[in-house]
Structure formats: structure tokens, C-alpha cells
C-alpha positions in Angstrom: 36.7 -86.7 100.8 39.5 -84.3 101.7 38.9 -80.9 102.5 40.5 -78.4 100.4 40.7 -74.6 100.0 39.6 -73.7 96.8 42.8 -75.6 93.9 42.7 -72.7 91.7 42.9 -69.1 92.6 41.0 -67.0 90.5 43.2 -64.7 87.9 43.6 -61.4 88.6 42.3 -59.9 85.8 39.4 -61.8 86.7 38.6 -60.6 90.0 39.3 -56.9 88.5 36.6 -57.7 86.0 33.9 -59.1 88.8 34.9 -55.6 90.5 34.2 -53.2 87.5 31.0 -55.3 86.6 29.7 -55.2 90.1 30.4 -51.1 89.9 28.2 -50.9 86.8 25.3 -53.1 88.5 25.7 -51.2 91.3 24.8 -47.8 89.3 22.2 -49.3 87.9 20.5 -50.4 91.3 20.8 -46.4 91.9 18.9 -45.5 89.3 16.0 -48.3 89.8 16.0 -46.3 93.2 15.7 -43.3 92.0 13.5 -44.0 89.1 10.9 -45.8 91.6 11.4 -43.1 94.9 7.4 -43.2 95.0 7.5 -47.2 95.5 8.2 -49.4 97.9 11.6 -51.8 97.5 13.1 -50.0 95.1 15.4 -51.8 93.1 13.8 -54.6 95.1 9.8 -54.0 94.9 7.8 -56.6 96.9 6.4 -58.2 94.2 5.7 -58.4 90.4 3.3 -59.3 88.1 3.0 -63.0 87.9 0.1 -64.9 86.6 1.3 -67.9 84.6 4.5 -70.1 85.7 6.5 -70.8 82.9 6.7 -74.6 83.2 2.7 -74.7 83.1 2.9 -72.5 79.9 5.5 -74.4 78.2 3.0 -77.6 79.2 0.2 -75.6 77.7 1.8 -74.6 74.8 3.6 -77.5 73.8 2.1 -78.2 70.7 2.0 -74.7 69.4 3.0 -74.3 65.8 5.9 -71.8 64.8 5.2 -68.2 64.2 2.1 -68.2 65.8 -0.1 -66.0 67.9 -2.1 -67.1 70.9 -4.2 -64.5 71.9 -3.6 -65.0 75.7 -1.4 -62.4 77.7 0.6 -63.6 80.7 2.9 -62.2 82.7 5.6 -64.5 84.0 9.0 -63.9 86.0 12.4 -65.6 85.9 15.9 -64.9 85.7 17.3 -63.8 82.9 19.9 -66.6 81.4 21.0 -64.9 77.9 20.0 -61.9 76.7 20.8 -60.2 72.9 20.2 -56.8 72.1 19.8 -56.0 68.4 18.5 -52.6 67.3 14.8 -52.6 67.4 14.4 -55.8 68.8 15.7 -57.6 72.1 15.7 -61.3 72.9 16.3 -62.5 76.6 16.0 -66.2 78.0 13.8 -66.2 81.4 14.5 -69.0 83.5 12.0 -70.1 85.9 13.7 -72.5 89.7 13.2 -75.6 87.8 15.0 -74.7 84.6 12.2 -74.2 82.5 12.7 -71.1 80.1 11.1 -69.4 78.1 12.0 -66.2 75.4 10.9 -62.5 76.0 11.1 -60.5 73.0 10.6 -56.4 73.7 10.5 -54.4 70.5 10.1 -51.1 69.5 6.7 -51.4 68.3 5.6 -52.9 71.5 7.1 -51.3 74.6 8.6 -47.9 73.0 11.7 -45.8 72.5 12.3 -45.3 76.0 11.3 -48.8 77.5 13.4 -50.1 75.0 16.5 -47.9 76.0 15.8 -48.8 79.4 15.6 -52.5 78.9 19.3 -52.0 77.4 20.6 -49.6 79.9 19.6 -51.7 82.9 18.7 -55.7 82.5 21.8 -58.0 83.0 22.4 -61.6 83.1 21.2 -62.5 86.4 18.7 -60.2 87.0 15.2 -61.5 88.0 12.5 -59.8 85.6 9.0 -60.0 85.1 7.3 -59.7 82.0 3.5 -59.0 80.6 2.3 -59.3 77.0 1.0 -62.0 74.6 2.0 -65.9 74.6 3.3 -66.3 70.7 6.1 -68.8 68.6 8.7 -66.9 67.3 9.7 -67.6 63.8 12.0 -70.4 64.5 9.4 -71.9 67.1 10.8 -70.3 70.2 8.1 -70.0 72.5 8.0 -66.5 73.8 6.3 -63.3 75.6 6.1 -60.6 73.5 6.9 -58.2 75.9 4.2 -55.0 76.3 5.1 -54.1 80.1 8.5 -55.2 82.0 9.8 -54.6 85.5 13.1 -56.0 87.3 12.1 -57.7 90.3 15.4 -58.0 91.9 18.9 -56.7 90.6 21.6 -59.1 90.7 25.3 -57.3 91.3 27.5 -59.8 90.9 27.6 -61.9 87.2 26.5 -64.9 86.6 29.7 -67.7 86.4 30.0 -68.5 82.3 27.5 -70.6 81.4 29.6 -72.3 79.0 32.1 -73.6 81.4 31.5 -76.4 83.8 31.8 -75.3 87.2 34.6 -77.5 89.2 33.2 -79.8 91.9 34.6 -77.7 94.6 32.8 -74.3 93.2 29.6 -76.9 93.2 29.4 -77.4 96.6 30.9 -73.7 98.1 28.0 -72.4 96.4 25.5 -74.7 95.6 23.0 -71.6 94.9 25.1 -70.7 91.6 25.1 -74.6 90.6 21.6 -74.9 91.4 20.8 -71.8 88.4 23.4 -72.8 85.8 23.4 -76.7 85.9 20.4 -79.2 85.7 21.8 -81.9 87.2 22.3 -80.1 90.5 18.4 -79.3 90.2 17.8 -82.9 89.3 19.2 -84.1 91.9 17.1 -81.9 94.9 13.8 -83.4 92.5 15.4 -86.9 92.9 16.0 -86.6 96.7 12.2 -85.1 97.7 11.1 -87.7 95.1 13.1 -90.7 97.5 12.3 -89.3 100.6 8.6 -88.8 99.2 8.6 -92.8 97.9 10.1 -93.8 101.1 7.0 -92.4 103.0 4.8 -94.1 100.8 6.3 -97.3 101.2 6.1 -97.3 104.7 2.5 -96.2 105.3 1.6 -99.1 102.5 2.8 -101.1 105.5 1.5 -99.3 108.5 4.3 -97.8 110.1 3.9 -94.6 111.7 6.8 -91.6 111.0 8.3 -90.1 114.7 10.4 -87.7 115.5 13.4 -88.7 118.4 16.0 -86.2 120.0 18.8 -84.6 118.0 20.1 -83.6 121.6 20.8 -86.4 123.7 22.2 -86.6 127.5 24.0 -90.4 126.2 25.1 -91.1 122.6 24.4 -94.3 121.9 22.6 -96.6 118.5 25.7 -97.1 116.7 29.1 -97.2 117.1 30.3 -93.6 116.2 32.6 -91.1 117.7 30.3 -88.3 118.7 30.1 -84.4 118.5 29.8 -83.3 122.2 28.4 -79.7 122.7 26.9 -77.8 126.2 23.3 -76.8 127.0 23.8 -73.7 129.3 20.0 -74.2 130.5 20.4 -77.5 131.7 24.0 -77.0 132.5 25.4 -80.5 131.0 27.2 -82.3 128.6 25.0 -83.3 125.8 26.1 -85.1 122.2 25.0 -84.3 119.0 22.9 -88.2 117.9 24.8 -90.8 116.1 21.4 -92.6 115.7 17.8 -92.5 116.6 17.9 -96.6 117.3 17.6 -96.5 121.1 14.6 -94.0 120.9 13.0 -95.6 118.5 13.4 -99.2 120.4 11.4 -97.0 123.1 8.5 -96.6 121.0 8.1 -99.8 120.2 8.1 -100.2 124.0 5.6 -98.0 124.1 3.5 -100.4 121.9 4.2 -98.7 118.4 4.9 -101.5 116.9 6.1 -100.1 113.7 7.7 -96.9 113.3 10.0 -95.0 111.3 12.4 -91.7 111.2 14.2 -89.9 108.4 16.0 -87.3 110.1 19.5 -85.9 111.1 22.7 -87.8 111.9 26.0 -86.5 112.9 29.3 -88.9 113.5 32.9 -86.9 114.4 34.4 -89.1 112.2 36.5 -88.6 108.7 35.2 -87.5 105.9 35.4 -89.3 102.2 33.6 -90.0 99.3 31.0 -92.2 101.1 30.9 -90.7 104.5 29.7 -87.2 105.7 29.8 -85.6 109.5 26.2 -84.8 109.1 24.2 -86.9 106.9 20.6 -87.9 106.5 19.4 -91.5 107.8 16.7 -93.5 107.9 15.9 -96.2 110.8 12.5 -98.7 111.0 11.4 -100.8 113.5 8.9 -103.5 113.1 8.0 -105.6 115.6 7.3 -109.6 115.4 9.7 -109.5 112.1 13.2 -110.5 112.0 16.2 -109.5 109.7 15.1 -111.9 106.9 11.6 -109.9 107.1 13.3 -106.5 107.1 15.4 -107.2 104.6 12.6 -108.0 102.2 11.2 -104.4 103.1 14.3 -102.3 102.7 14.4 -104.3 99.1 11.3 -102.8 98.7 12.0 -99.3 99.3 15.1 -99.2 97.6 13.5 -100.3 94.1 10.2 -98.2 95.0 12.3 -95.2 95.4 14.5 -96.3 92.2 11.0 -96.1 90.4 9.9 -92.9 91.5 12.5 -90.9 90.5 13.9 -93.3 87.1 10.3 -94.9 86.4 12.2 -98.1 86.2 14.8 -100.5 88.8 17.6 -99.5 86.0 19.0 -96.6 86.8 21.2 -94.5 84.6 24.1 -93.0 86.6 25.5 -89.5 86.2 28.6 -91.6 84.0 25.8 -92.8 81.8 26.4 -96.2 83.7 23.0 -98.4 83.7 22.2 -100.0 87.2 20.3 -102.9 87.7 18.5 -102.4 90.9 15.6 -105.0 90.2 15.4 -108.8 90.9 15.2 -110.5 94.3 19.0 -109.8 95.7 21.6 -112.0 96.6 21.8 -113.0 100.2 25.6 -114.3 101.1 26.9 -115.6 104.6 29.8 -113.7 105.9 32.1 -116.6 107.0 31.4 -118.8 103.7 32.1 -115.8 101.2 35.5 -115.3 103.3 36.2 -118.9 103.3 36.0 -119.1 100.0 37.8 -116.0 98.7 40.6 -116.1 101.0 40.8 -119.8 100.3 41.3 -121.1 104.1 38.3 -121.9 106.5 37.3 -119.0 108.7 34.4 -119.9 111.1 33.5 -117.9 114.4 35.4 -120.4 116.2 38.5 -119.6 114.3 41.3 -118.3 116.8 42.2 -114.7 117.3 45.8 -115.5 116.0 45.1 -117.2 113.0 42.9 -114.0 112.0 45.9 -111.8 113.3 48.3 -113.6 111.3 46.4 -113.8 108.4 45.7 -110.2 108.5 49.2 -109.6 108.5 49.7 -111.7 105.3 47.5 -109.9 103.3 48.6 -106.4 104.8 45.2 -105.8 106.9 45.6 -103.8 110.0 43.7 -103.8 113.0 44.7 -101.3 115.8 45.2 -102.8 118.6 42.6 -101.6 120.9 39.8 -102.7 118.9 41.5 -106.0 118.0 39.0 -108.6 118.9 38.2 -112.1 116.4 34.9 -109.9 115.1 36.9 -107.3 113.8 39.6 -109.1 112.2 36.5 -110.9 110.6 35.2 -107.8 109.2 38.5 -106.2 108.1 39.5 -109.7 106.5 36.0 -109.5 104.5 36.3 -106.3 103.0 39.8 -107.0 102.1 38.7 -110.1 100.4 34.8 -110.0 99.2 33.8 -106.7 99.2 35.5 -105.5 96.0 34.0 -108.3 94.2 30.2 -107.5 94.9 28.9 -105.9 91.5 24.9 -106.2 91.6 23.2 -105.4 95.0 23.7 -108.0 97.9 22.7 -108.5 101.5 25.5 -109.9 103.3 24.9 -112.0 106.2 25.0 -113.3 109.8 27.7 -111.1 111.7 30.5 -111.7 114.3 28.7 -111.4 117.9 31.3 -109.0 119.3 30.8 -106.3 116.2 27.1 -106.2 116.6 26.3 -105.4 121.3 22.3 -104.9 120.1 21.7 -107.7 117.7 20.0 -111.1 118.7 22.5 -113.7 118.4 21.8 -115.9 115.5 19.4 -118.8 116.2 20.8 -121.8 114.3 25.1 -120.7 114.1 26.7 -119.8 117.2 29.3 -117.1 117.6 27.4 -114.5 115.2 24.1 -112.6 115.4 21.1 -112.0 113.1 22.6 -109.1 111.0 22.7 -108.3 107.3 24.7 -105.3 105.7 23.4 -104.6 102.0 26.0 -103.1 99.3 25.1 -101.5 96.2 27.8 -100.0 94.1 30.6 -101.5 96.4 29.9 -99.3 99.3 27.2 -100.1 102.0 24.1 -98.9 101.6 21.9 -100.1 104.8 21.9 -102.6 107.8 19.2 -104.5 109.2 18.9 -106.9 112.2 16.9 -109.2 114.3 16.8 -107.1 117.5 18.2 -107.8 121.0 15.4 -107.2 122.8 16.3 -109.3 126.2 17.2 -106.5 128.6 19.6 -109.0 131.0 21.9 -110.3 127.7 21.4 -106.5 126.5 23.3 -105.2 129.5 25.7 -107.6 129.4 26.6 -106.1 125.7 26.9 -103.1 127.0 29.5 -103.8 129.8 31.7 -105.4 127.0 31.3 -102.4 125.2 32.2 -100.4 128.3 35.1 -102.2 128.2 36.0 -100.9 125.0 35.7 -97.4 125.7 37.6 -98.0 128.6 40.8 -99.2 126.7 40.4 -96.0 124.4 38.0 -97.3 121.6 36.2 -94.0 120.7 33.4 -95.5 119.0 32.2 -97.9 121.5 28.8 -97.5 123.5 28.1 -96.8 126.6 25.7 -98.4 129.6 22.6 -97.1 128.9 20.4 -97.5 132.2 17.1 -95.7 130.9 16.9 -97.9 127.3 17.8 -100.7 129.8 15.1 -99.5 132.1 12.9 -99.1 129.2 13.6 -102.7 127.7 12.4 -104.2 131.5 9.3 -103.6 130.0 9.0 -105.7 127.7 10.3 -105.1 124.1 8.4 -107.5 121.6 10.8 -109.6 119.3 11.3 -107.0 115.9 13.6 -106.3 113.0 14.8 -103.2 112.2 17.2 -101.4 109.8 19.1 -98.1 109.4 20.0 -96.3 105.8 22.0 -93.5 104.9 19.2 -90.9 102.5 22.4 -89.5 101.0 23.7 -93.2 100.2 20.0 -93.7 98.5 20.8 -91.2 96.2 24.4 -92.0 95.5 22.8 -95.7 94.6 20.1 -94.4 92.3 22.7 -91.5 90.3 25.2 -92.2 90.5 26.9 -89.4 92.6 29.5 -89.1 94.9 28.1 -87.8 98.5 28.9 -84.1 98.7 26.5 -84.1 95.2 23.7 -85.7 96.9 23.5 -83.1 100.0 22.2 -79.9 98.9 24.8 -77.7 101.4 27.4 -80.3 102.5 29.9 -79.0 105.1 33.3 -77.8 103.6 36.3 -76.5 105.5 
């Protein structure tokens, strides 16, 4: 994802119209003021009749019969989404925040001459309005409020974008509050996230792990390997960095003797910015301890299709493209080196030297800058050149080069790779999950490597960390843990590129 001003600058005779409308709606909010001088808010009061919802009387109602009479008043509020004046007789649509309408009919008979006028004079698209007056079915079986009392609640000055035009993607996400009124998958989408993040939680207390909260500010970045934001507390008078991951915290509850906890929170990585990656994102990282990766990968299965089936009912998803997902099953589990052995055609193993990789990466038109140019790397570049592309249903991908992975155990059977899975879903990676380093003396050893790194100008790498190291003298109990991306989740289950699934995502 590029960052772009907006492509299309609106016409001119456009923005002149916005201008004279916004005049109008301005006069109008004058005369509320003036009309109400006695009451507090004026063309804002602070509050309105409101006794039913309109989703619960739609759900009520459901069944009602056309051209029929209830008997039960309500008085309900919403926005008003199309309106028609006809004479005698006005018709507006009331739209309640999940996008539930419902129709308010004010006639003469019912309201008056001068209500009536009023309604006309000053109720636009936009406005928020409430209501009062009997639950019936129109004629054509319109359920609707016909309308005996009405008051604006709150005057909206600027129109409403035309509702018969899809907004672009890049209006969508400058102002998600207009996307969130006028189209229902952007409200679908905020029911599907709290309906994930809600699933997730179940999940995990199904399984006894407790949810904690670790520092967003941190004196060492550290977790992952991430290029940090770096920002200045002026009451401590230090460095800190925004976190890149809530891993080495985490690790210190378990410590602690917590021996399965869990944290969906807050992220932030200085990195680029594409249709898979965001600075500031949502994640998700467990611990578990006496499990391994095989263990944890059974578990983030688990969640994924649990959270599939809260918000779908069902492991098959239906995209936003009207592409059905298959989500369900036990997934594939493939080995790293034998799925690039066999697509590339020559044997890779973690013996395989540096220059072979180098010159095979070359070959293919792989590059590897130089300063992060070890045999793990090459291994990883190499496999997304020649496997990734090829993954169609969801797949857990296996046992990892040792010099990729400075806080994974190394693996117990293969030497030269660690205990590590990455899972991919929709050909972009969806989560990780390991079987933990948790020997303190091999753990600082990593971490010198890795200081190393930095040292010849790798960004990303980590750095010594002597109070986790402290903290794993202790005693850290052999566990499996995992990290996932919320926003990823969601991109999985609809289908959606990133900057959808993040209510406000950050745009230049």
C-alpha cells in the first residue's frame, strides 16, 4: 500500500455546490436556535425521545402484514437516509448505526399545517431526527412511524456523499465515518472484527489462559525483528520505542508462573506499508507453557476456524469478491527445506553452502542485501520465490533456518533449524508459532549474533536484552507460543485488503 493524496480532485462546480448547500443548512441551524431560545442545545438539544431502537422493532414486527395498524406508539431516532416530500404527505428513511431503517410518514392529518411546513423547510439528508407516533405497514408493506410529534436531534451541514455512487477506496478510509453511514460492508466489517476478537477470548479461556496487558512504551525494543518507532519520555528523560511485540513480556509472565497467557493489543513496526502490512496494526501473542510448536499450532487452528464460525456460522467463508474459502479440515503441515527441494528442483538442506544459495538466488533473480546475507535468509527468500505462490488452502509451514529465528528452540531431531512454523492463508502469512528458547545461556548467545547484525547496519535485528535475560535465570518452563496479526484475521475470513479491516488506518 502506497500513500497517495486523494487521485481525483473534486470538480469545481462541485465544491461550489457543497458550499451553497452548507449555506442553506447553516440557516436552518439559525432558525432551530432561534425557534428553541427557551431550550438547552439548540439546534443540538441534549437528547430526544427515544423508547424503541429500530433494529428491535423491525425484529418485533417482522411478520406484520401490509397496511396494518399496531396500536403501539414508539418513538425512535436515526438519520435520515432518503426523504420525499409530496403535498400532504412526507416519507423519510431513518437509519439507525447498524443500518437498520425504518420509514416515517408525517402527514397533514397527523402533525398539522405548520409541522408539516416545518418538516419541509428544515429536515435534510443527514440530519439525525427523532420521531413519536404509531408503529403501522404502509400500503406496500413498508414498516413505518406514523409520525404525530418530530424533533431534529442534531443538524448535519454538510450533505451526505450520493448514495448511489460507490465511494473510492481512498474516500473509504480518509473518512471512514461517511463509509461507515452509506455502506454496509464497512459496518459489517467492525461486527466481524468485535465478533473475532470476541471468539478469540472465548477460545482461549475454553483453555485456561488468562488475558494481560504488557507495555506499549518500552526502554528496549525487542520480540521480533522490526525496525522501530523511537519517541522521548520528558519525565523519565530517555529514549523509549514504540513495541514491535509484547513476546519478551509475555515470556516474563510465564516466568512469573502464568503459565498460559495471552494479549491482543497494539503493534507498531517503522516499516513500509502495502497491502498486507500496516505501521500500526493489531496482534495477538499466547504463551503456553509445557506445549511445543506442534501443540500451538493445533490451538491457533482452533481459533482461526472458531473465529471463522462466529462471524460466517461456518469454516467457508465468502470473501468480499464472492470468493468461497475453505477454512475447515486439519491443515497441511510442510517442511521448509523439502517443499524448496522440490520446487526449485535441486537439494537445499541446512547444510547447503552460503554460495550455492547466493548463486542460486542469482539465477532466479532473488536478492538479498548484503548485510543481512546469511544461509537462513537466502533460505527464506529462495522459499517465497519458489513455494509460497503455490500455497492455495491454509498451511503451516515448518522447521526454520536457526539463524532467522535468535528465540526459537533449535529443532530436536534436524540440525541447523529450529522448532518454528509460519501459517499462510490466502498466500500471505497469517501467524507464527514456535517451540520456545527458554535456556537463558544459548538465549544470550542469540542475542550477541543478533548484535552483530545491528552492528553491520541490519535495522531489524535485536538487541541484548539483560533484564528478559535476567528474568529467563529463573527458570522459564519449556512452552509454545504464537503471534497473529487481528487485522490479517480479518483479511482471511472477508476477504479484504488491510486498510479495510482497520476502522481508522493511518494515511499520509
Amino acid at each position: 500500500m502506497t500513500f497517495q493524496p486523494t487521485s481525483v480532485a473534486p470538480a469545481v462546480d462541485a465544491v461550489d455546490d457543497v458550499f451553497e448547500q452548507k449555506a442553506v443548512r447553516l440557516a436552518k441551524r439559525e432558525r432551530l436556535i432561534a425557534e428553541r431560545a427557551d431550550a438547552a442545545g439548540g439546534a443540538y438539544p441534549v437528547g430526544v425521545p427515544v423508547t424503541d431502537a429500530i433494529p428491535a422493532l423491525r425484529e418485533r414486527f417482522a411478520d406484520l402484514e401490509a397496511d396494518t395498524s399496531t396500536g403501539v406508539v414508539a418513538s425512535v431516532a436515526g438519520r435520515v437516509m432518503f426523504s420525499r416530500n409530496t403535498g400532504k404527505l412526507c416519507f423519510a428513511a431513518l437509519q439507525s448505526g447498524d443500518g437498520s431503517r425504518i420509514q416515517a410518514m408525517v402527514s397533514l392529518a397527523s402533525v398539522g399545517e405548520e409541522s408539516l411546513a416545518r418538516w419541509k423547510e428544515l429536515v435534510d439528508l443527514g440530519d439525525h431526527v427523532s420521531v413519536t407516533g404509531e408503529v403501522i405497514s404502509s400500503r406496500r408493506g413498508e414498516l413505518s412511524i406514523m409520525v404525530t410529534d418530530w424533533t431534529i436531534a442534531a443538524k448535519a451541514l454538510l450533505p451526505l456523499p450520493n448514495l448511489h455512487s460507490e465511494l473510492s477506496e481512498e474516500s473509504r478510509v480518509r473518512s471512514r465515518y461517511l463509509d461507515l453511514i452509506v455502506r454496509e460492508q464497512a459496518r459489517s466489517t467492525v461486527r466481524a472484527r468485535a465478533a473475532v476478537n470476541a471468539s478469540l477470548r472465548r477460545t482461549f479461556d475454553g483453555h485456561g489462559f488468562i488475558e494481560v496487558e504488557t507495555p506499549m512504551l518500552q526502554v528496549q525494543h525487542g520480540g521480533a525483528s522490526a525496525r522501530p518507532f523511537v519517541t522521548q519520555s520528558n519525565a523519565f528523560d530517555t529514549e523509549l520505542y514504540l513495541r514491535i511485540a509484547p513476546e519478551l513480556f509475555l515470556k516474563r509472565a510465564v516466568v512469573g508462573g502464568l503459565d498460559r497467557v495471552f494479549e491482543i493489543n497494539r503493534n507498531f513496526r517503522n516499516e513500509g506499508a502495502d497491502s498486507t502490512h500496516s505501521p500500526e496494526f493489531a496482534m495477538l501473542e499466547a504463551y503456553q507453557a509445557y506445549s511445543d510448536y506442534h501443540g500451538i499450532a493445533d490451538l491457533t487452528q482452533e481459533l482461526i476456524q472458531d473465529a471463522a464460525h462466529a462471524v460466517a456460522g461456518t469454516t467457508e467463508v465468502t470473501w468480499a469478491d464472492g470468493t468461497v474459502y475453505d477454512l475447515g479440515g486439519r491443515w497441511d503441515r510442510i517442511s521448509m527445506y523439502e517443499s524448496l527441494s522440490a520446487a526449485s528442483g535441486r537439494e537445499i538442506t541446512p547444510q547447503t553452502p552460503l554460495a550455492e544459495l547466493s548463486a542460486l538466488a542469482a539465477e532466479v533473480g532473488v536478492e538479498v542485501p548484503a548485510k543481512v546475507a546469511t544461509h537462513g535468509k537466502y533460505v527464506e527468500e529462495l522459499w517465497e520465490h519458489f513455494v509460497k505462490g503455490a500455497l492455495e488452502r491454509p498451511t503451516f509451514v515448518m522447521d526454520f533456518p536457526l539463524d532467522t529465528s535468535p528465540l526459537v528452540r533449535e529443532h530436536r531431531a534436524i540440525p541447523g533449524v529450529v522448532e518454528k512454523w509460519d501459517l499462510y492463508v490466502r498466500g500471505f502469512e497469517l501467524a507464527t508459532g514456535y517451540s520456545e528458547l527458554v535456556d537463558p545461556v544459548v538465549q544470550r548467545e542469540r542475542f550477541v549474533e543478533q548484535a552483530k547484525l545491528a552492528d553491520r547496519g541490519d535495522d531489524e535485528a535485536m538487541r541484548i536484552d539483560e533484564e528478559f535475560l535476567r528474568a529467563m535465570e529463573y527458570g522459564l518452563p519449556p512452552m509454545g507460543g504464537m503471534g497473529m496479526g487481528i487485522d490479517r484475521l480479518l483479511m482471511a475470513i472477508t476477504g479484504l485488503g488491510i486498510r479495510e479491516t482497520i476502522l481508522f488506518p493511518l494515511v499520509k
